[in-house]
N, C-alpha and C positions, 0 to 999 in steps of 0.2 A: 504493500500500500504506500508506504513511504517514498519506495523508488517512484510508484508513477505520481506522485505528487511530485518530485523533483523535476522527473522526466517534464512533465504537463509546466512545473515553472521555467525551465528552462528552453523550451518549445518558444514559450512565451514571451520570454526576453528576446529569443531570437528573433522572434518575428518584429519586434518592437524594434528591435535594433537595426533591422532591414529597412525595416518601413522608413525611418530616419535616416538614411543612408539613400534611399531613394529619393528622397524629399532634397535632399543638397544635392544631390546629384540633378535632379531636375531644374534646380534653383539653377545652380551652375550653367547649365546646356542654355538655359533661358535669357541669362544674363549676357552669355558670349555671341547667341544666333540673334538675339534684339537687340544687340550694343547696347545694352543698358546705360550710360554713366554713371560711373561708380559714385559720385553726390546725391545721386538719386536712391540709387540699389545696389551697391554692392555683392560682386558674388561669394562666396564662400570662398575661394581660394586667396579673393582679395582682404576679406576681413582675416583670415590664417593671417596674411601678408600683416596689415594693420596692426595685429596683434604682437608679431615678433618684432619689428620695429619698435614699439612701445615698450619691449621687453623688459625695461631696466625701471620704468614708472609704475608700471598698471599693478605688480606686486604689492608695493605703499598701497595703493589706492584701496585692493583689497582685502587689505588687512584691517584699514580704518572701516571699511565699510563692514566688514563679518565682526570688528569687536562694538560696535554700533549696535547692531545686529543681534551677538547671544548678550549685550547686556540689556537691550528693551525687552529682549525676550524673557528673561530673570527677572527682569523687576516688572513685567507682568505676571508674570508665575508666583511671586513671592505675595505681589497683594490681591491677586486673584482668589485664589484658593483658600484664604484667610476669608476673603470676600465671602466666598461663596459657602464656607461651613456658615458663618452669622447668618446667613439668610438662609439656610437650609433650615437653621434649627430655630430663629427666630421670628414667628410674625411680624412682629412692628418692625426688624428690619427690613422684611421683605417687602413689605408694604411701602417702606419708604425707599431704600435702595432702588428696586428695580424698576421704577420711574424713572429716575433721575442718571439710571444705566442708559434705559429706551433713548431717552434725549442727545444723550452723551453718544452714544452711538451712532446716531441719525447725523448728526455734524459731521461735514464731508473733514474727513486729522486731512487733507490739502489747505483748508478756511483756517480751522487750529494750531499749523505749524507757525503763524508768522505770530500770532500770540507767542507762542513758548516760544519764539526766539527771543521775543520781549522780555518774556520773564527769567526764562533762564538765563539766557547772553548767547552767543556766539561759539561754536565750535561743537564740543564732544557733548556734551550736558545736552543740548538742546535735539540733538541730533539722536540721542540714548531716550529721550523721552519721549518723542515721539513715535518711536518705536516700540516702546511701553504702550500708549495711548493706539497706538495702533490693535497690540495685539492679545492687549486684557481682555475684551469680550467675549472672545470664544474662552476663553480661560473659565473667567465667571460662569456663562451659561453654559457649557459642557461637564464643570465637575457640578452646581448643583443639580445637574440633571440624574447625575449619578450617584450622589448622596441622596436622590428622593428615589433613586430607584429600586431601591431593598423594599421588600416586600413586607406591609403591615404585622403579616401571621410570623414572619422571621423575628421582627422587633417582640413581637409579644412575647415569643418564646424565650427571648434574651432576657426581655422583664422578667416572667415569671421565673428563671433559674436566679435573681438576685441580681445580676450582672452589672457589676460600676456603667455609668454614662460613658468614659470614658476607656473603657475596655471594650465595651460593646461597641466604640466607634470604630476605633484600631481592627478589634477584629471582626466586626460585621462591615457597617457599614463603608470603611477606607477600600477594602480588597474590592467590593460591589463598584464602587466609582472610580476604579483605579483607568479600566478601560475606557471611560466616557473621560475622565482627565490627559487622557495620553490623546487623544482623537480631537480634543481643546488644544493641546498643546501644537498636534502637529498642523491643525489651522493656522495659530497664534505663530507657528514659526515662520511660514511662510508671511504672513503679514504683516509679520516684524522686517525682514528685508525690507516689504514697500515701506514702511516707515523710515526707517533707518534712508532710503533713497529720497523719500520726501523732506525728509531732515537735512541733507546733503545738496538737496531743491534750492532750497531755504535759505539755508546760512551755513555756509561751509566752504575751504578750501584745498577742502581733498574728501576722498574716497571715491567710488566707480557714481554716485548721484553729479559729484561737481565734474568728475572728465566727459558725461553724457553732457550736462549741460553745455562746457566749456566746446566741447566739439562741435555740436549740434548747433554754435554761430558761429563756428567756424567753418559748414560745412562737412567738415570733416565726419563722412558715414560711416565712413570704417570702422574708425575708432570709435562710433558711439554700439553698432554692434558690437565691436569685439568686448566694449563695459557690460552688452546685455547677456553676449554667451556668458561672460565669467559671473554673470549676477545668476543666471539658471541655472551652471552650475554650482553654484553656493548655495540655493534655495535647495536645490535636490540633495546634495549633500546634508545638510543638515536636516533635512526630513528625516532622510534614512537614520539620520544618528539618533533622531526620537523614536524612529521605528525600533531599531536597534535597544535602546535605553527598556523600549515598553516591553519587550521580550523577556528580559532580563528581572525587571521588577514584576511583570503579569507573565512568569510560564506555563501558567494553568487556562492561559485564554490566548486565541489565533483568532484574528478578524476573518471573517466570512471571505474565500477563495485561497484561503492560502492551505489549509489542509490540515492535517493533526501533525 
């Protein structure tokens, strides 16, 4: 059983990996037979080009932008989750909190960033917060979903053996929400990068947000691809590393297609 689970996942990359391999390769043909101008559309082999020219910058750039990046993404994890126990177990703060979430989320964090550059200042602070602000929501609403999702007859049962509040949480309801936190988190990663690049939008002079900008009046398309390949690869990467992390802390659960 195991084998054809590997077999069937690795089938499956391959093909994925074909498919993308076709897709530049079509880009490619398309570029060279419609003389494209590379300030318009760049091909794939042009953006490679872009990219190693730049060889010796675009490292800086994202290193600032990925420490941007896991620290919005921490310090929405850190007051998320605190968030979302209080309003799990609390009426009146839920009552009040998840208003004033609804709101806070409806504001495009584009309108938001020039605020916190306001108030935070200029550079890594402002840049680190917005990527916070980006990517607390899913955080909040994915672990309360999962701290409500333990079943009333489980809690009874925990009441009636005597069970501390606090034991019963650890080991009922934490293990219950651990997968709806990890499926928050790996949202909140990805939309910590857009923050971290809207922070960089904003008020910044450096990471892969200010060489997009900086290129992009200058023309220069290459270079603003080659900021977006290394920004997809940085999002996917660090997906996987929450994939990876949820394995690790949840091995008693496998999200639907991946197999036992």
């Amino acid at each position: 059983m195991t084998d054809k689970v590997y077999a069937g996942r690795d089938a499956s990359m391959a093909i994925s990996a074909g498919a993308i391999l076709l897709l530049l390769l079509c880009w490619e043909v398309v570029c060279r037979i419609g003389e494209v101008p590379s300030w318009l559309l760049p091909s794939p082999v042009q953006i490679a080009a872009s990219m190693w020219e730049n060889r010796q910058v675009l490292p800086g750039h994202v290193a600032t932008t990925l420490f941007a990046t896991v620290s919005g993404f921490a310090l929405a994890v850190a007051a998320g989750i605190p968030l979302a126990i209080l309003i799990t177990s609390s009426p009146v703060a839920r009552n009040v909190l998840y208003p004033l979430f609804l709101v806070f989320q409806s504001v495009p964090k584009v309108a938001l960033a020039p605020l916190i550059l306001l108030w935070v200042g200029y550079g890594m602070p402002s840049k680190v917060l917005v990527a916070a602000v980006t990517a607390f929501f899913p955080v909040v609403i994915n672990t309360g979903a999962g701290l409500s999702s333990v079943s009333e007859e489980m809690l009874q049962l925990t009441r009636s053996y005597g069970t501390p509040a606090l034991r019963a949480f650890l080991k009922v309801r934490l293990p219950f929400a651990m997968p709806y936190v990890f499926s928050g988190m790996k949202v909140a990663m990805t939309l910590s990068v857009i923050g971290a690049v809207v922070g960089e939008f904003v008020g910044s002079d450096t990471g892969l947000g200010f060489v997009i900008l900086t290129a992009s009046s200058t023309m220069n398309t290459g270079l603003v691809f080659s900021a977006m390949v290394l920004l997809s690869v940085m999002g996917i990467l660090l997906f996987y590393a929450i994939v990876l992390a949820e394995r690790i802390a949840c091995p008693w659960y496998r999200p639907a297609g991946e197999g036992a």
